[in-house]
N, C-alpha and C positions, 0 to 999 in steps of 0.2 A: 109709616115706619121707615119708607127708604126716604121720606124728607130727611129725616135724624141721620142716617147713615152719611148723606151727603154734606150737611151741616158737621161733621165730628171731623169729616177729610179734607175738608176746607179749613179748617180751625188746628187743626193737628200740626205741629212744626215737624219738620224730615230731621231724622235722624241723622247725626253724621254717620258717616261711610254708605250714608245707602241713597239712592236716588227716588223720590216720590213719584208713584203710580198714576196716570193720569187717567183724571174719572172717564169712564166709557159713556156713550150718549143715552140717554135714558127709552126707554120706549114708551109709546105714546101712553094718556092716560088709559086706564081699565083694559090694559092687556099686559101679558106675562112675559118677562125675557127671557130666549130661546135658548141664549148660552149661560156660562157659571154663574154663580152671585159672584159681584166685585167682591174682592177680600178686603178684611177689618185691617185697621193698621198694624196688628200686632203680626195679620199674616203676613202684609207685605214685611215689614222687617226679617223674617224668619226665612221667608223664601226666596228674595232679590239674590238675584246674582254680584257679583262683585263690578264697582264701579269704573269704568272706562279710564283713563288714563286723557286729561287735555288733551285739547288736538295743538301741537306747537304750531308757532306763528312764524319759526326760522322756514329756509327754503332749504328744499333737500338737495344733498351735496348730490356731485354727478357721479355715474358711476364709472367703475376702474377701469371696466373695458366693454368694450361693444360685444352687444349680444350676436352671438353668432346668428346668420341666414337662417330663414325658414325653408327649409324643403317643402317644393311643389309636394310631393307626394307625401312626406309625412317625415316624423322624426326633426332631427335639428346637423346644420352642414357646417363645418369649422369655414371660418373666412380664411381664405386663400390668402389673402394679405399679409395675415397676422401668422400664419406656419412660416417659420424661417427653415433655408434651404440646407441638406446636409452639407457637415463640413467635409474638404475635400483633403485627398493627403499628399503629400509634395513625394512625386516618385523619387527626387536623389536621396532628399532627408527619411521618408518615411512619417514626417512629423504631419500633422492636422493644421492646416492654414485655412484662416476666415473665408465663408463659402465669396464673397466678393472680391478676392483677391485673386489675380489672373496668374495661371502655373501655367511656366513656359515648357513644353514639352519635349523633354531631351533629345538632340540631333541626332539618329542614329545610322544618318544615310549612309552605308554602307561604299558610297563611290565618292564620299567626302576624306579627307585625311583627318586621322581624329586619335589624340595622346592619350585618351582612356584614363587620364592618370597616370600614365606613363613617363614623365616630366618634371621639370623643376629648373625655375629660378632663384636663386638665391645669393644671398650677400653673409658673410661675416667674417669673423677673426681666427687666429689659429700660430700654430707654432712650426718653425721647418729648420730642417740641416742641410748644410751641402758641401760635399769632403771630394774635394780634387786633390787627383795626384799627376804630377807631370815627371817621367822620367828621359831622362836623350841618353842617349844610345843607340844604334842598329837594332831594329826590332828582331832583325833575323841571328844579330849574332847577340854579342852584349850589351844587352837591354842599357845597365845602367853602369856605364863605362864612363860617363860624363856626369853622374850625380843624378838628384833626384830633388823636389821639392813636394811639398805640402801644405793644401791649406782646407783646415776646418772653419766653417763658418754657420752661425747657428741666429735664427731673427725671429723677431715676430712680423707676422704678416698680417695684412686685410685683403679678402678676397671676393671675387665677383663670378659665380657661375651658372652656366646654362646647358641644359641637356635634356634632350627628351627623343620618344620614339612615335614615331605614329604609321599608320596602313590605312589602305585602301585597296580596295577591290574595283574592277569593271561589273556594267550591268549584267553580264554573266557569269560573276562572281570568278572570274580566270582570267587572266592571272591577277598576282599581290603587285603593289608597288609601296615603298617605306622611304619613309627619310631620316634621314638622322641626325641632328645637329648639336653638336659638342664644342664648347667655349670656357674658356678659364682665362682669368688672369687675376696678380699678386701682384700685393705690392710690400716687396720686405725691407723692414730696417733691424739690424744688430751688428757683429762685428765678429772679427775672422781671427783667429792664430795661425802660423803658419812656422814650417819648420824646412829647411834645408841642408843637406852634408857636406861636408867640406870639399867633395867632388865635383860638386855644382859652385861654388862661390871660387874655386879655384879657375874653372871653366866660364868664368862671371854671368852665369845664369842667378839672377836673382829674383823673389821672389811676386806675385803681382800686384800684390794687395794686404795690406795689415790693418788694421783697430775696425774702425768702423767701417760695416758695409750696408747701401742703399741700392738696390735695385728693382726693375719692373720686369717680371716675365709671366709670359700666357703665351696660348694656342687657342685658333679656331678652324674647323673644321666643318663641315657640310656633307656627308653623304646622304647620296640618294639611287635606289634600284628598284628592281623587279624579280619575283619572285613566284615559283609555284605555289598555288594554297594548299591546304592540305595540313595535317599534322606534322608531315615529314616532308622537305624539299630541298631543293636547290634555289641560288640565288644568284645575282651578277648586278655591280653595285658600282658608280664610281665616285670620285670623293676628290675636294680642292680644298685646300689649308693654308694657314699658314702659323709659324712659329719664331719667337722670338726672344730676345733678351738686349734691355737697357740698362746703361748704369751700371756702375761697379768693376773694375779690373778684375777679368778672371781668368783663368788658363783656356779657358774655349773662346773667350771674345766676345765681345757684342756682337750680334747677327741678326740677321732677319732670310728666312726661307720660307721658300713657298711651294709644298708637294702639292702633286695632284697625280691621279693615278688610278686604276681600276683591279678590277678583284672580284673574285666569285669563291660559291663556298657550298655548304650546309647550311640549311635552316630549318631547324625545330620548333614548331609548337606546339611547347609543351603541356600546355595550361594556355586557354584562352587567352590571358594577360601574362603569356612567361615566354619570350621570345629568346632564341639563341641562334646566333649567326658566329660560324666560324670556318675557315676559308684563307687560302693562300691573295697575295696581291701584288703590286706592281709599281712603280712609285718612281717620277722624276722627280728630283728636286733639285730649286734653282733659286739661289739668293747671292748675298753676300758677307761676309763674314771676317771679322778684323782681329785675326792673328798675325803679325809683323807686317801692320797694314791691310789697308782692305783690300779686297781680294774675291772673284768673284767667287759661286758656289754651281758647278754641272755635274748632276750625279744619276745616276737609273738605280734603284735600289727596289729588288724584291723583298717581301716580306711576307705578314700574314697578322690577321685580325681575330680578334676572341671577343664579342659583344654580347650581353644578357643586360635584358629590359624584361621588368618585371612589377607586378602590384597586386599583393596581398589580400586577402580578402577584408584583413583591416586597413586598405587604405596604405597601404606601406610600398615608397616607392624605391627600387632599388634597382642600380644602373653599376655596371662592371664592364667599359672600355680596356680593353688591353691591346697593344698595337706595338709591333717591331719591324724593322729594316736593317738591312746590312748592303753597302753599295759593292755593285756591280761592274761597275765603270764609273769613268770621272774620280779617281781618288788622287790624282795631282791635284785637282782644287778640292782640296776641302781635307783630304785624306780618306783612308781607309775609315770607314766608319762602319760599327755596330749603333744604333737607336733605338729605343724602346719607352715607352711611357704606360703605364697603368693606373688607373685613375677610379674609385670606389666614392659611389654615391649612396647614401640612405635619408630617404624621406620621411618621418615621422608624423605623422597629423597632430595637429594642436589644437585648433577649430576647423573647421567648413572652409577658413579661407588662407590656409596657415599650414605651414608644417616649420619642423625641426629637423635642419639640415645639415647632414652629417659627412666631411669629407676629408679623404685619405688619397692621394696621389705619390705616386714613385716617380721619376723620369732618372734614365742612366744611359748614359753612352761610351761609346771608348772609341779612340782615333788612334792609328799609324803611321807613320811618313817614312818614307827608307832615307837613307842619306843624300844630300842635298836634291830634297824636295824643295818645290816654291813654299812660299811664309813659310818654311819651319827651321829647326835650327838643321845645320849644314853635316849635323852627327850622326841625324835622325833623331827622331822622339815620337814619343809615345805618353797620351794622355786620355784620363776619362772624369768622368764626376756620375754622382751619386747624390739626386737630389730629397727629399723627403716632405711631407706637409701634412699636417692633420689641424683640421677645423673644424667648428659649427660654428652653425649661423640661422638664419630666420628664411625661408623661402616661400616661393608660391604653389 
């Protein structure tokens, strides 16, 4: 009987989807098999499992990433290689910069001098007036006994400036020492009107300058001192400059001066970044200056200083110079002089390496001469001017 069984499994074609049973080995003759009877074809069809899937012949791609470390003791270890480092953040910006990028770590040695932001270079354009009046006369009696002249004159400029503040402390934080360094100069081109009364062209005072005017004027200056720390102090400071004007006929002349001088004060800190220094001062000055010829300039002239250095918590830098004299001695050369200049800075930020520079100067003076003084006229005279300027421009 199991001859026939064998013969039907041999002879039997496989169905498709199913794979054929292979015969098990027989057991010897005249004894009985221990395990199932082999199944008839109809069971193997009914019972087979579902047919494998070829084994392909392509070669298996690699894979995407290496398997992590085996733990000596158990579980599975990330590769240290493959963990990137955290990103680090840039203390000025605040911003996340790539962990491989080296951040330079802001200077903050206290026995270095350092502008905090307190500073500004900058260049640009801007608009200015400048109204002189000359009158001769006796100043002491009648002013204008000889007539009078006038000239208004109005330009546009291009200008270049610099200014900023900075401190330092000793390694015992006692005492402060600052510096200061304040620079401007313009260069204007436009043109002047001028007016005179028939009391001056009688006395043939004529006027200095008509249509078009072209000149160059700026100051630089350098102060540096010492100072108590503290919220509240005192200060003692001294300071070399100089000031000047080229170009152009005007009632004060071409000149060049050179103060230098010392001065103590108050000093408030009022805000970590909001300095005010204010304070009487002391001031020679010695040039030359070419009113009816050159001529030199010896003067001693006290005065007094108004300075605030300041920077915003946005970044905003704002600088307010104000500086006067009035001469002491020496007023044969040069005359009786009042001086004064005031000078408004604002820094606005534009990017990280940039600001929007904002700037507003006054300068005014006014001069004496009794009657016959050197350079002036022989009646006496009496003259001053009133300078003005407002700019922006691009800074650092």
């Amino acid at each position: 009987m199991w001859c026939c069984a064998v013969v039907l499994a041999l002879v039997s074609p496989a169905l498709p989807g199913t794979s054929t049973t292979a015969p098990t080995s027989l057991p010897p003759s005249g004894t009985s098999s221990a395990g199932p009877p082999a199944p008839t074809t109809g069971q193997a069809n009914t019972s087979q499992a579902t047919t494998p899937s070829p084994v392909s012949t392509q070669g298996l791609a690699p894979p995407q990433s290496s398997p992590p470390a085996m733990s000596s003791s158990a579980g599975l270890t990330p590769d240290p290689a493959a963990t990137p480092a955290p990103l680090t953040v840039d203390p000025t910006t605040g911003d996340p910069t790539p962990y491989d990028e080296p951040v330079t770590a802001p200077d903050n040695d206290p026995t270095r001098f350092h502008f905090h932001g307190r500073g500004t270079f900058a260049t640009g354009v801007g608009a200015g007036g400048r109204f002189d009046t000359v009158i001769f006369g006796d100043p002491a009696g009648d002013r204008r006994s000889h007539g009078y002249l006038v000239h208004n004159t109005g330009s546009f400029a291009a200008w270049v400036r610099a200014v900023g503040y900075a401190e330092r402390t000793t390694k015992k934080g006692s005492p402060l020492f600052f510096i200061l360094p304040d620079l401007a100069l313009t260069f204007h081109l436009g043109g002047t009107a001028t007016r005179r009364d028939q009391l001056a062209a009688d006395n043939g005072h004529d006027v200095y300058r008509r249509g078009t005017y072209i000149g160059m004027q700026g100051y630089a200056s350098l102060s540096g001192g010492v100072a108590t720390s503290g919220r509240f102090g005192v200060y003692g400071k001294g300071s070399l400059g100089a000031r000047y004007l080229i170009g152009g006929a005007t009632p004060e002349g071409n000149y060049g001066m050179f103060p230098m001088g010392v001065g103590l004060g108050l000093r408030a800190a009022i805000r970590p970044n909001v300095t005010l220094l204010v304070g009487p001062k002391i001031d020679g000055v010695f040039g030359l200056q070419g009113i009816g010829g050159w001529s030199r300039v010896m003067q001693l002239a006290p005065g007094g200083d108004l300075i605030v250095q300041a920077r915003t918590k946005r970044e905003t830098y704002v600088s307010l110079i104000a500086t006067a004299d009035v001469t002491a001695l020496g007023s044969a050369y040069g005359g009786q002089r009042i001086f004064g200049r005031t000078t408004l800075d604002v820094g606005l930020p534009m990017t990280p390496g940039l600001r929007m520079s904002l700037l507003a100067t006054y300068t005014g003076w006014r001069a004496t001469a009794a009657p016959n003084s050197l350079q002036f006229a022989p009646e006496g005279q009496t003259w001053g001017a009133h300078t003005f300027l407002l700019g922006v421009g691009v800074g650092l």
